[in-house]
C-alpha positions as CSV (number, residue, x, y, z in Angstrom):
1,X,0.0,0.0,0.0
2,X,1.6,3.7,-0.6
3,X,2.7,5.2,2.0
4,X,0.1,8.4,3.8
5,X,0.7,11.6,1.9
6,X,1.2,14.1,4.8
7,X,-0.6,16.7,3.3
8,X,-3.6,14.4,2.7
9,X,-3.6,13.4,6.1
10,X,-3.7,16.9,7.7
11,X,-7.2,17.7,5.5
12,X,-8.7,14.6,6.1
13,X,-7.9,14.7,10.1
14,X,-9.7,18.1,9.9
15,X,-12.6,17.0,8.0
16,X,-12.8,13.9,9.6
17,X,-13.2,16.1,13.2
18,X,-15.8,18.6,11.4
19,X,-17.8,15.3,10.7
20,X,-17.9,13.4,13.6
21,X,-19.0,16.5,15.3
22,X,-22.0,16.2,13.4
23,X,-22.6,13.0,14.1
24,X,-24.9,12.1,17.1
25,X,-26.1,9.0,17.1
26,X,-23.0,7.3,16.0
27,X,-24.0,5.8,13.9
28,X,-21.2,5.4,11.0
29,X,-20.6,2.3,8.2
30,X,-18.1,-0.2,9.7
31,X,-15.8,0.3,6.8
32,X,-15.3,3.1,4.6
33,X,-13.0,4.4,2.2
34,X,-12.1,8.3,2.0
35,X,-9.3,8.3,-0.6
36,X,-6.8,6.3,-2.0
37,X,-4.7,6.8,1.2
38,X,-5.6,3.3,3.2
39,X,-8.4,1.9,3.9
40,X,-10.4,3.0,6.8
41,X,-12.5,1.2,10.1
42,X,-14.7,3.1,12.0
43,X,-14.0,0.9,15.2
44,X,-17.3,1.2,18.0
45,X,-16.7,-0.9,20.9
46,X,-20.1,-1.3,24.1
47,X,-18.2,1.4,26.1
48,X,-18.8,3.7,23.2
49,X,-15.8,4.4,22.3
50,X,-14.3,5.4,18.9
51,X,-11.3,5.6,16.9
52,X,-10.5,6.1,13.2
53,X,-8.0,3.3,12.4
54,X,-5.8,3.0,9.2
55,X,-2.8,1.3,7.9
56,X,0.0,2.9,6.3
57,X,1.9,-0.6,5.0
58,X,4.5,0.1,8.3
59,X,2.1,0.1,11.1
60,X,-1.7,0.7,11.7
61,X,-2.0,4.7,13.2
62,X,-5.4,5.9,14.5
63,X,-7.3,9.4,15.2
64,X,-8.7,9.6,18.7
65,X,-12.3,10.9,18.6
66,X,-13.9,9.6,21.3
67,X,-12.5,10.4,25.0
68,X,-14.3,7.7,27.2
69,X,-12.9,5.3,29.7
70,X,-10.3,2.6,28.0
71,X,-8.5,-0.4,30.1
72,X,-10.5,1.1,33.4
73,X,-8.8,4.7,33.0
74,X,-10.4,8.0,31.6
75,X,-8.9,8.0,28.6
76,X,-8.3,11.9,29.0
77,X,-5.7,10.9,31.1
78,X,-4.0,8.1,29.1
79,X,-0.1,9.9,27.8
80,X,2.2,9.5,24.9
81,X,4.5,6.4,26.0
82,X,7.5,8.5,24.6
83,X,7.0,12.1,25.5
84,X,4.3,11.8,28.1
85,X,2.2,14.2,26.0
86,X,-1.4,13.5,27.3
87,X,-3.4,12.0,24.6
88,X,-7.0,14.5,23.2
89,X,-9.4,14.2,20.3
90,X,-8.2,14.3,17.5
91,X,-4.7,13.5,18.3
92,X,-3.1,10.5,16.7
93,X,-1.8,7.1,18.1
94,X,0.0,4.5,17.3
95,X,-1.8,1.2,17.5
96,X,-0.1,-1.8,18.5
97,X,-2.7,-4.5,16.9
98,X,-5.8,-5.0,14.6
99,X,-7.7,-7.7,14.3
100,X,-10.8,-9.4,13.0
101,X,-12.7,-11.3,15.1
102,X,-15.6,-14.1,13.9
103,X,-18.0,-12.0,15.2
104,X,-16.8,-9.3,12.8
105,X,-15.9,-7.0,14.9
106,X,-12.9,-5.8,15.6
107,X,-9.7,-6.3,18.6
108,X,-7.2,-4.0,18.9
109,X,-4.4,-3.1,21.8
110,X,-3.7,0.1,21.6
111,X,0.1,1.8,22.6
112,X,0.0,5.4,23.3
113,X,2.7,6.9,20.9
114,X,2.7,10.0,19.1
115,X,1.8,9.2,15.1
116,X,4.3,12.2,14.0
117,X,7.3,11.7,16.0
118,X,8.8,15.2,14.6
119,X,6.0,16.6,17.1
120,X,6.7,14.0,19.8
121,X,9.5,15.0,22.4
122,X,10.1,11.2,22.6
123,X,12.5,12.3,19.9
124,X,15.5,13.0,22.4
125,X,15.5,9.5,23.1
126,X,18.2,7.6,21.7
127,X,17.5,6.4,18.2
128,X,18.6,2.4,19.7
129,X,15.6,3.3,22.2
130,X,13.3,4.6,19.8
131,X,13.4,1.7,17.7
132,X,13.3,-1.0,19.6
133,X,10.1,0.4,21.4
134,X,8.6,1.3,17.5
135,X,9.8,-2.7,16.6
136,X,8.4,-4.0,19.7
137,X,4.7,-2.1,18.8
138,X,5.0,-2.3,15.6
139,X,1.8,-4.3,14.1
């Protein structure tokens, strides 16, 4: 799959957060396509909680849209597990796994890493460092 133009990216993040604002009920198709830049899962889990998942051919990324409880904490207060930048809507995360289940719904574990690591202070860390924790989440 080609790699996420950057510029593409930045558009569709803002539209993407102009149209979930719209949408109350939730109620969005499982999987949809916006452009020729990955394919796209809307992923709604019981507690309500949603994320805009994709795969870049390296590793799968997501969009945070949705700031509910996840793995018994408020997800307000999950942080970047580089920088310790605190994770908001709209930011984007790294996410350690996807996968389908039989039920058709989908599993993921998510790791708390900053999608552009140009932004994330988690750059000062030594490149051996950063790589073996980007290796060791990588999906």
């Amino acid at each position: 799959m080609d790699e996420i133009d950057e510029t593409a990216l930045i558009f569709e993040r803002s539209a993407l957060r102009k149209l979930f604002r719209k949408a109350e009920d939730y109620e969005l198709p499982l999987d949809i396509r916006l452009s020729q830049h990955g394919f796209y899962h809307w992923l709604a889990e019981r507690t309500n909680r949603i994320y805009l998942v994709w795969h870049d051919g390296t590793q799968t990324r997501g969009i945070v849209f949705n700031m509910s409880a996840h793995a018994g904490k408020p997800f307000r207060q999950r942080q970047c597990d580089l920088c310790g930048q605190f994770v908001e809507v709209g930011d984007m995360i790294s996410v350690r796994s996807l996968k389908g289940r039989q039920d058709a719904a989908y599993q993921a574990t998510y790791s708390y890493i900053c999608a552009d690591l140009e932004d994330c202070r988690g750059s000062a860390i030594s490149t051996g460092q950063l790589n073996h924790f980007l290796n060791k989440h990588r999906s």
